[in-house]
Structures are given as structure tokens and as C-alpha cells.
DRENFI-998888 format. One record per residue: x, y, z of N, C-alpha, C in turn; residue in three letters. Coordinates in pm, 1 decimal. Layout:
// residues N
SEMI, X, Y, Z, X, Y, Z, X, Y, Z, ala
...
//
This chain:
// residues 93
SEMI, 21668.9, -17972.9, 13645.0, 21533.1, -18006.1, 13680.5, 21464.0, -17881.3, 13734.9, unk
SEMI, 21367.1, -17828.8, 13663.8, 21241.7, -17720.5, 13731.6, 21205.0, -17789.2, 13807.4, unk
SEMI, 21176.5, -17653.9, 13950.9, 21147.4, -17687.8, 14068.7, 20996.2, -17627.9, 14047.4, unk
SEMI, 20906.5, -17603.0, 14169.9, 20770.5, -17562.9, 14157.2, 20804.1, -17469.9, 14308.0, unk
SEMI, 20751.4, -17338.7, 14237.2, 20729.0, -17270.2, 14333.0, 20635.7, -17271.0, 14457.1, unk
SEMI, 20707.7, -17273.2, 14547.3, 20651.4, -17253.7, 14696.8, 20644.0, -17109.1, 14739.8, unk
SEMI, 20508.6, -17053.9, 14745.6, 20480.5, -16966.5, 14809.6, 20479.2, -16957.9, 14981.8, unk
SEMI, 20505.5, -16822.8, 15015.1, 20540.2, -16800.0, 15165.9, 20476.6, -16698.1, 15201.2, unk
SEMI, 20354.3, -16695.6, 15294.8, 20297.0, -16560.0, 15347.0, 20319.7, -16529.7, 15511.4, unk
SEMI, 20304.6, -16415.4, 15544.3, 20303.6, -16373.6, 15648.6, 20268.9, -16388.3, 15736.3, unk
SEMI, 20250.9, -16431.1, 15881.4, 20159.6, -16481.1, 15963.3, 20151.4, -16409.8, 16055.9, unk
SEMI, 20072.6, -16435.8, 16139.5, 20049.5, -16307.8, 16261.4, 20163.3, -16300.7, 16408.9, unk
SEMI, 20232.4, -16397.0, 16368.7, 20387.0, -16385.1, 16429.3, 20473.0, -16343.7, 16392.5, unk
SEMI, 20462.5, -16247.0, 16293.2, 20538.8, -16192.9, 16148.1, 20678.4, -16301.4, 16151.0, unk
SEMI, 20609.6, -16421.5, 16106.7, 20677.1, -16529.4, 16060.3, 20662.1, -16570.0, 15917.3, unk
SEMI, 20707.4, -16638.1, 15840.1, 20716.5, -16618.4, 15664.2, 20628.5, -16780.1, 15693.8, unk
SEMI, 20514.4, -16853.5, 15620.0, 20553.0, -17004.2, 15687.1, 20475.3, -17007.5, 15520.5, unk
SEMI, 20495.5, -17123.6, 15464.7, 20456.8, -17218.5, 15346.4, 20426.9, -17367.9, 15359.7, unk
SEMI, 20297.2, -17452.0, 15366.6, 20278.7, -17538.1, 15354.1, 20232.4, -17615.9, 15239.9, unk
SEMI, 20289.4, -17745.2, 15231.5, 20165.3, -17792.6, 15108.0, 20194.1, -17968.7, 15198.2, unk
SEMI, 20105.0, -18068.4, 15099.1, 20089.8, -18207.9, 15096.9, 20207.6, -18277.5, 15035.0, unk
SEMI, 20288.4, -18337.1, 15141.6, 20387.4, -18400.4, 15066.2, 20366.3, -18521.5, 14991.6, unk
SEMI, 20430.6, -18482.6, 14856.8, 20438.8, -18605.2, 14805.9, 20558.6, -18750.0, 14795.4, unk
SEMI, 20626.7, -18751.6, 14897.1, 20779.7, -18826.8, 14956.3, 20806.9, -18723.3, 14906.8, unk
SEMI, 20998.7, -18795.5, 14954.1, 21109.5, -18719.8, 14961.0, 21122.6, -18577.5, 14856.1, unk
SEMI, 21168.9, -18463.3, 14927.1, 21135.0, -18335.8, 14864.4, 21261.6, -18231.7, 14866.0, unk
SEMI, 21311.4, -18159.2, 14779.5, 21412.6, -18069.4, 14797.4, 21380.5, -17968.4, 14826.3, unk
SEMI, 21410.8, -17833.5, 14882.0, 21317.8, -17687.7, 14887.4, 21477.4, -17604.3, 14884.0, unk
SEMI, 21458.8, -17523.7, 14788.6, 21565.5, -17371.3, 14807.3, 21488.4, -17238.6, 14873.6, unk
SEMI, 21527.7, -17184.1, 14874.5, 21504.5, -17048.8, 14956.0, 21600.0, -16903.8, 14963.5, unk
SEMI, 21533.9, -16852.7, 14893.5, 21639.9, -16754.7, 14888.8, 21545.0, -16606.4, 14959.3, unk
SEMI, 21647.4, -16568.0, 15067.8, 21561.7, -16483.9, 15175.6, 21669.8, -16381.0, 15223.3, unk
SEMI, 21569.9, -16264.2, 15264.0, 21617.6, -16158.0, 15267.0, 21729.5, -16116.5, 15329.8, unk
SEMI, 21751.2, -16232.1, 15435.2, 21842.9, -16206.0, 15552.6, 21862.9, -16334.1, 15608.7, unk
SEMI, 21948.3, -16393.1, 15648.7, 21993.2, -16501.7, 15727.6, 21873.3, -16491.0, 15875.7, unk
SEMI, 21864.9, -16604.2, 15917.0, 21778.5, -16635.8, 16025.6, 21728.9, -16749.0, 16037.6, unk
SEMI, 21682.8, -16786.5, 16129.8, 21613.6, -16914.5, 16153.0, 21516.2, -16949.7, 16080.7, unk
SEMI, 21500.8, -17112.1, 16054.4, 21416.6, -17157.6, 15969.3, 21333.8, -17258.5, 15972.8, unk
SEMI, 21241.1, -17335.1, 16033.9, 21224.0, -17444.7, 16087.1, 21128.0, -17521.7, 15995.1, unk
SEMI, 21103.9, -17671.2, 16045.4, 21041.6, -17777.0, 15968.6, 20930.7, -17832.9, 16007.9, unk
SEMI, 20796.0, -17845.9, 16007.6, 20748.7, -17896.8, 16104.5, 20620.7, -18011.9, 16017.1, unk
SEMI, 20601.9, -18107.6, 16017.8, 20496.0, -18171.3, 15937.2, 20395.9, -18248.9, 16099.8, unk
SEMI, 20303.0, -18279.9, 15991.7, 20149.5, -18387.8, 16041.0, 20051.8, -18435.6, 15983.3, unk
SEMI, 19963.0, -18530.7, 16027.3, 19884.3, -18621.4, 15951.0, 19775.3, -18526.5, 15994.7, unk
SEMI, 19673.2, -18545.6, 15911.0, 19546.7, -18426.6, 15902.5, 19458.0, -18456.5, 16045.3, unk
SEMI, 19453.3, -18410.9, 16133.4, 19371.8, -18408.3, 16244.2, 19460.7, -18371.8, 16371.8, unk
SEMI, 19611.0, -18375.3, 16325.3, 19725.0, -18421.9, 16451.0, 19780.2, -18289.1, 16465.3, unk
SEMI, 19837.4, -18269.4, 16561.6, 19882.3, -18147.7, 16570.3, 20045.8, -18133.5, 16508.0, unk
SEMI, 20103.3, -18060.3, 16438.2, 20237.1, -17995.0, 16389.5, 20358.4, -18026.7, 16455.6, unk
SEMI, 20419.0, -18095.9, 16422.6, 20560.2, -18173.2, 16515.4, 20709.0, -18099.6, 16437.0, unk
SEMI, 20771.4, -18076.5, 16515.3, 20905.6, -17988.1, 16444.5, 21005.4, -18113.9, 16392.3, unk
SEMI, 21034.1, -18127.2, 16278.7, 21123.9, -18237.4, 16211.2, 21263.3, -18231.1, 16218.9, unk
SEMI, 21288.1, -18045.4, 16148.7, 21410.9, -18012.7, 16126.0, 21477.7, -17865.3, 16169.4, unk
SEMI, 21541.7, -17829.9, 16143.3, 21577.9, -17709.2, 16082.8, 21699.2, -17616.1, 16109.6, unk
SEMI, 21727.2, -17476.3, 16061.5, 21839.9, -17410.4, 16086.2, 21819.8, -17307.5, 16142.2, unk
SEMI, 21952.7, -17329.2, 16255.3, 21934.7, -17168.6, 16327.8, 21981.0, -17058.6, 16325.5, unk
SEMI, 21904.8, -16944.1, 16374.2, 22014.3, -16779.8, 16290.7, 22157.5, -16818.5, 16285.1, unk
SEMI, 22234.3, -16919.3, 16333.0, 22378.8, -16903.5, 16324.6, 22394.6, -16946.9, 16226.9, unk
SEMI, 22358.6, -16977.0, 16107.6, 22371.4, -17094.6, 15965.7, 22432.4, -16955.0, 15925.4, unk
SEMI, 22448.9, -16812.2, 15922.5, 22536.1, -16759.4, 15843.5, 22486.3, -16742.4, 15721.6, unk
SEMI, 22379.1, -16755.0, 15650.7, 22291.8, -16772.2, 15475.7, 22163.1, -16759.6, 15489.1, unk
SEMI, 22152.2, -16626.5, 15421.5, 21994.9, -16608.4, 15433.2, 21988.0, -16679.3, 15290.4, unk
SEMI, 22017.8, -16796.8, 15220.1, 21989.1, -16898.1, 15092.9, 21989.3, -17051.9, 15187.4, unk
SEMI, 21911.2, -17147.8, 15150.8, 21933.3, -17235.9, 15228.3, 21882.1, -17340.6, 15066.6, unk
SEMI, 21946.8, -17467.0, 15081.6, 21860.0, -17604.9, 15073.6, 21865.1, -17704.8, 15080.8, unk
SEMI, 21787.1, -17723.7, 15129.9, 21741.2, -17855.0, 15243.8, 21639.6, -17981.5, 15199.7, unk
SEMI, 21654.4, -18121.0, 15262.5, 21603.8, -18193.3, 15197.2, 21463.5, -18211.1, 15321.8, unk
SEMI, 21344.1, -18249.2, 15277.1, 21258.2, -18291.6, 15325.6, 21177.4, -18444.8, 15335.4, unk
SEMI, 21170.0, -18543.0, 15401.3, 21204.0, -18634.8, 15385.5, 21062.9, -18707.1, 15454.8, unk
SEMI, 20938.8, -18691.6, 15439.3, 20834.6, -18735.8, 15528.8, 20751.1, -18810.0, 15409.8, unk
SEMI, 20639.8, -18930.0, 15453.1, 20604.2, -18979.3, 15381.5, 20489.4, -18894.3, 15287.0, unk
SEMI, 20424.7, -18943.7, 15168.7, 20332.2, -18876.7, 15093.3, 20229.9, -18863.9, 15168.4, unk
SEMI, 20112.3, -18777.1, 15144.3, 19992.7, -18729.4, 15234.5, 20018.6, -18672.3, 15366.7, unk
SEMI, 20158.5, -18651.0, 15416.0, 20195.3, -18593.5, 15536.7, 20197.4, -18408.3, 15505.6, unk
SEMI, 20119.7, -18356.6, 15605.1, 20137.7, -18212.0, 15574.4, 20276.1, -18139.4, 15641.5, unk
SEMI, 20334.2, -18059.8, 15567.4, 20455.3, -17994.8, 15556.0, 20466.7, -17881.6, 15629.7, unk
SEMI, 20504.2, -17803.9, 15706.3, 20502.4, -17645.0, 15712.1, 20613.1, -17584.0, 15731.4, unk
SEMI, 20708.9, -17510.0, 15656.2, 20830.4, -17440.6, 15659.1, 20789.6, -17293.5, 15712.4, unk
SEMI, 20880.9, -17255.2, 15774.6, 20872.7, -17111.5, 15883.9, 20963.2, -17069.6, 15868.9, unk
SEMI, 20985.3, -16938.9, 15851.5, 21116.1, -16884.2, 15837.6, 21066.3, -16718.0, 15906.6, unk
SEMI, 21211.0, -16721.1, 15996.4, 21182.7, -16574.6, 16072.4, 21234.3, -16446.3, 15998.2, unk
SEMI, 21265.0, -16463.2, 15895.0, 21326.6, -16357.9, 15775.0, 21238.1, -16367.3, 15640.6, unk
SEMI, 21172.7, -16278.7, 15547.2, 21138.3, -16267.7, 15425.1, 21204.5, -16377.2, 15344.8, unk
SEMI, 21087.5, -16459.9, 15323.0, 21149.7, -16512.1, 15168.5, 21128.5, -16447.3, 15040.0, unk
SEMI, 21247.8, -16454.2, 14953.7, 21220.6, -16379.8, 14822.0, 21194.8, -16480.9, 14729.1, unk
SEMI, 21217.2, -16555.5, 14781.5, 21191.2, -16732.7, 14625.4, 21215.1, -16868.4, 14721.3, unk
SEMI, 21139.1, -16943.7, 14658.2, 21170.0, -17122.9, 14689.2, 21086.6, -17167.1, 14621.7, unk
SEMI, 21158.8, -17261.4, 14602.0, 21128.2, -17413.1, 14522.3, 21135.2, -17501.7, 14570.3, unk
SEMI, 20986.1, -17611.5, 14505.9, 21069.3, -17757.8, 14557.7, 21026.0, -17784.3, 14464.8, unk
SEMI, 21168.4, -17969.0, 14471.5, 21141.7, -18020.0, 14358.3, 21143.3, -18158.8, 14435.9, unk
SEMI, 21053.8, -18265.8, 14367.0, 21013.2, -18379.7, 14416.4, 21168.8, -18482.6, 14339.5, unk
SEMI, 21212.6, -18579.5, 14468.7, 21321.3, -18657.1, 14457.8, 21223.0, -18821.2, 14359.2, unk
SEMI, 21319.4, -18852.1, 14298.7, 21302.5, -18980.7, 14261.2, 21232.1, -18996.7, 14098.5, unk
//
């Protein structure tokens, strides 16, 4: 199954972060420059950003993937404290 690329830009915390609109349950790979922390954070449009999930520099793999699991129309935001070089997601079901 082709996944759809997720883009990741830079932020002024020189943090990597990528959001989009979930559509349910979601897979994401990541393949990044260096092992490090990675976090999850979604919300409904007006609400502020709540942390869901995620892995910490000790995971040992700068490659990760992880399932995402929030309802459709919920906004997404993945953070990662290391360069991503690629990710994908691919929608479950």
C-alpha cells in the first residue's frame, strides 16, 4: 500500500513538526537523521494542542512507525527534535 507523503518543516524551536486533518485511524513512518525524541499532539479547531503520544531519545532509531489513532476532522501535529528525511502516512481501513 502507497503511503502519502508528509512533509516536515522547521520551526523556530529548531523542531521538525508536520501537521495535517485527520482522517481516522492513521499509520506514519519516518525516517530521520538521527534518533531523538518525537512527539504527538492533536485538537479540534479553536482548542489548544494536547500531547497524545510519543517516543523518547531513548527509542535507540532515528526510523520510527507509529500508529495514530484520533477521530476524523481532529488536527494532528508530529514534532520531532531530529531532521526528518521522509514520512508517510497511510490511512487504516
Amino acid at each position: 500500500m502507497a503511503g502519502t507523503d508528509l512533509s516536515f518543516s522547521k520551526n523556530e524551536e529548531n523542531k521538525y513538526v508536520a501537521s495535517f486533518a485527520s482522517e481516522g485511524p492513521v499509520t506514519i513512518q519516518v525516517k530521520r537523521q538521527e534518533a531523538g525524541a518525537l512527539n504527538i499532539y492533536a485538537n479540534i479547531d479553536g482548542m489548544d494542542a494536547i500531547y497524545v503520544g510519543g517516543y523518547g531519545p531513548y527509542n535507540g532509531s532515528a526510523n520510527l512507525i507509529f500508529n495514530v489513532d484520533v477521530p476524523a476532522g481532529v488536527n494532528v501535529s508530529v514534532e520531532s527534535f531530529t531532521e526528518v528525511l521522509e514520512a508517510k502516512v497511510v490511512k487504516e481501513g
